[in-house]
VODREN-175712 format. One record per residue (C-alpha): x, y, z. Coordinates in steps of 0.05 Angstrom, whole numbers, plus 5000, padded with zeros to 4 digits. Each point is the difference from the previous one (the first is absolute). Example, Ala and Ser with C-alpha at 12.3 -4.5 7.8 and 13.67 -1.06 7.14 Angstrom:
BEGIN
524649105156502750694987
This chain:
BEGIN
399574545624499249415055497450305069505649865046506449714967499450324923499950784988493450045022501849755075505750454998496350654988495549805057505849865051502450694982492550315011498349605069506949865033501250775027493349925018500749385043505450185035497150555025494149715023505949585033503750515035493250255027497949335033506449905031499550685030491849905016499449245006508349735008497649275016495450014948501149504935499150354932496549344953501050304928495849714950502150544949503349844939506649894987499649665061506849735005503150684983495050365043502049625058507550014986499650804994496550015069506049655030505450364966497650714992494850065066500950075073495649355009501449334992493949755019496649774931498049394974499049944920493149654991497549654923494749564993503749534946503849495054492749875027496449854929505049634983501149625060492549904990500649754937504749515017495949715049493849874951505949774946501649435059493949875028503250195064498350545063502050654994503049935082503149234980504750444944507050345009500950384933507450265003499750664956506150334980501850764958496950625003493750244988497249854938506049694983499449435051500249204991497849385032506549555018496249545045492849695015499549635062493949605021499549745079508749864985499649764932503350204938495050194947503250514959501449564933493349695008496850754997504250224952497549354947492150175022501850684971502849804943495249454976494850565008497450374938500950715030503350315061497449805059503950445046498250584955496850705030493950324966503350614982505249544960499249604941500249275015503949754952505349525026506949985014503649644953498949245018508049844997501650585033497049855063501649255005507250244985500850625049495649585053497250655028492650324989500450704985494550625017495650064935503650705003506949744982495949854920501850744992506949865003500349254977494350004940501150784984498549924930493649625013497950555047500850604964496849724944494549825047500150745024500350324932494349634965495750185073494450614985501850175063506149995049500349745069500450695028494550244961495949365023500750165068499350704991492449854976499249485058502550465059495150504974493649545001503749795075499650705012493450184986497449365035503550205068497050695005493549595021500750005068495249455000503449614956501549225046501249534927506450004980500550224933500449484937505650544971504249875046500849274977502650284929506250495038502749455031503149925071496449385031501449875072503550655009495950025068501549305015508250164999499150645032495949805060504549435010505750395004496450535048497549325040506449694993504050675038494650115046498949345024507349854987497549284976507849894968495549744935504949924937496850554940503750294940501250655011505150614967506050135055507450205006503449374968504849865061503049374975493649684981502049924935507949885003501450164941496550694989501450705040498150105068497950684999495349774937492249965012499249274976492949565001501049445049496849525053499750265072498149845067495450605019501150245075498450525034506350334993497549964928503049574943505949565009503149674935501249274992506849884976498549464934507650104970501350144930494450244948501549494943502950124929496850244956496150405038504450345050503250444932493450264970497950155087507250145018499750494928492650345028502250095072505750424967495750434966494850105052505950225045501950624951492150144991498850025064507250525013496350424942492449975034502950225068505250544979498650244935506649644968499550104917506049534990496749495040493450054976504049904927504849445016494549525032495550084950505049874947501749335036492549785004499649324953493950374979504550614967501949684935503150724967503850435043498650514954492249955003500449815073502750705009496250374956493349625051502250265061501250674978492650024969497449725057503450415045496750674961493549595003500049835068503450735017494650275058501249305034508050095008501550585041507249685010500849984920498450724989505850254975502349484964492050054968501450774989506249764960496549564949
C-alpha cells in the first residue's frame, strides 16, 4: 500500500487532487501571482494535475528527500553542504542521484563506494528500512537511488518487512499524528514535539523556506524541486511532472536541462511517469478506465486480476471521498 507511488498513493491522489485544484482555481482568481508550494502527497502527481487539469500554473511540487539526502551526502564526504552540486534526476519518490559535484569535482563513484563499504544504508529515511541496495547493483548502474525506489527494487524484502510489522506505516502514523494533535491544542506549547521525530519529514521547513526565499528574493539558487519536465530530462515527456534541479527565480522555477536520465533507470521512471499520467486523468475527471489501466501498469500490480479486484474495494471503501466515482461506486 506505499503512500505515493503503490495503491496506497493512488487512493490519496484520487481523494486530494479535486481538492487541490480547486484550491487552485480559487487563488488564481483571489491571489493570480501567487505560487501554490504543495507539500502534499503524491507530490509529483499532485503537481502535474495542477498543471494539466487547473486554471493555474503557478505551483511548485515541494519534498524534503533531495535536501536529506543532499545532506547526507555531504556528511558521507566530509564536504559543505553549499561546496556540493548533487544532480538529481526522476520523479518523486522515484528519483536518483546521477551526479555529485564538490567545488567542480567529480565525486560520484567515490560516494557511491563509501555507501557500499558501509554496513547499512546511509542514504536511508526513518520511515524506511535501511537495508541496502544491493552492493553490485549500484557500482554497476552508477546511480544512487531514493530509499523509496526499495519498494520497487527489494519488493520481496519489503513486504516481508511489512507483513511480519505489528503495525503498518499508516497505522504508525496514525497513532503519532494523534499524540501531534493533542500536543498542538496547547496553545502554550513552544518545544517541538519528540513525536514528530518518529513521522518523519526532516528539513521540510528548510526546503520550503528556501523555495519561498529563493522566489521572493529571486536569489537564482539551484534546489530540487517537482515542475513541468520541459526538456529537462530529454528523454522523458514534456508535459510530465518530473523531480529535477532548478534555478529558483522569481518568475518561479526554471529547469536545468541535464540530457538523458540513464538506463536502467529511465524504464522503471519512464514506466511510473506513465502511470501517474492516467492517475492523475482519473483523480481530475472521474475516468474508470484510467484509474484501471494505470494501476494495472504499476510494477507494484503483480496480478491484474487482484489489482482489479483492489481498486474496486477500495473504491467502495473510500466511497464518501470520490464524489467523481459515484456511479461507478453505485455499480459495484
Amino acid at each position: 500500500m506505499y503512500k505515493t507511488n503503490g495503491a496506497g498513493g493512488m487512493f490519496k491522489a484520487l481523494r486530494t487532487i479535486p481538492v487541490i485544484i480547486e484550491i487552485a482555481n480559487e487563488m488564481k482568481a483571489i491571489c493570480p501571482n501567487a505560487w501554490l508550494i504543495n507539500f502534499t502527497n503524491p507530490a509529483s502527481m499532485v503537481t502535474e494535475a495542477v498543471l494539466k487539469y487547473s486554471h493555474n500554473n503557478r505551483v511548485i511540487g515541494l519534498c524534503n528527500g533531495p535536501v536529506n539526502m543532499t545532506h547526507q551526502v555531504a556528511g558521507l564526504l566530509n564536504a559543505n553542504v553549499e561546496d556540493l552540486y548533487v544532480e538529481f534526476k526522476g520523479s518523486n519518490h522515484m528519483n536518483f542521484i546521477t551526479k555529485i559535484l564538490h567545488n567542480g569535482v567529480d565525486r560520484t563513484r567515490e560516494a557511491i563506494e563509501i555507501i557500499n563499504a558501509a554496513d547499512v544504508d546511509a542514504l536511508s529515511f526513518k520511515n524506511i528500512s535501511n537495508e541496502q541496495f544491493n552492493k553490485e547493483l549500484m557500482a554497476a548502474a552508477n546511480l544512487i537511488p531514493s530509499s523509496y525506489l526499495k519498494y520497487y527494487l527489494k519488493t520481496t524484502e519489503m513486504l516481508a518487512e511489512q507483513e511480519a510489522a505489528e503495525q503498518s506505516r499508516g497505522e504508525i502514523v496514525k497513532n503519532i499524528e494523534a499524540e501531534l494533535f493533542k500536543k498542538y491544542s496547547d496553545v502554550t506549547l513552544q518545544d517541538k514535539p519528540k513525536e514528530l521525530e518518529a513521522r518523519g519529514g526532516a528539513l521540510y521547513s528548510t526546503a520550503a523556506l528556501n523555495v519561498i526565499r529563493a522566489i521572493y528574493l529571486d536569489d537564482k539558487s539551484i534546489q530540487t524541486v517537482n515542475v513541468r519536465n520541459g526538456g529537462a530530462i530529454t528523454n522523458l515527456p514534456e508535459e510530465a511532472v518530473v523531480e529535477v534541479n532548478c534555478v529558483l527565480t522569481r518568475n518561479g522555477p526554471i529547469p536545468i536541462c541535464t540530457g538523458e536520465i540513464p538506463s536502467p533507470a529511465k524504464g522503471i521512471v519512464s514506466m511510473m511517469k506513465d502511470y501517474e499520467a492516467l492517475i492523475v486523468k482519473a483523480a481530475a475527471t472521474g475516468d474508470y478506465q484510467a484509474l484501471i489501466s494505470g494501476f494495472i501498469f504499476n510494477p507494484l500490480c503483480s496480478s491484474d486480476t487482484s489489482g482489479v479486484a483492489l481498486v474496486k474495494e477500495m473504491l467502495l471503501a473510500n466511497k464518501k471521498y470520490l464524489p467523481l466515482f459515484a456511479k461507478k461506486i453505485e455499480s459495484l
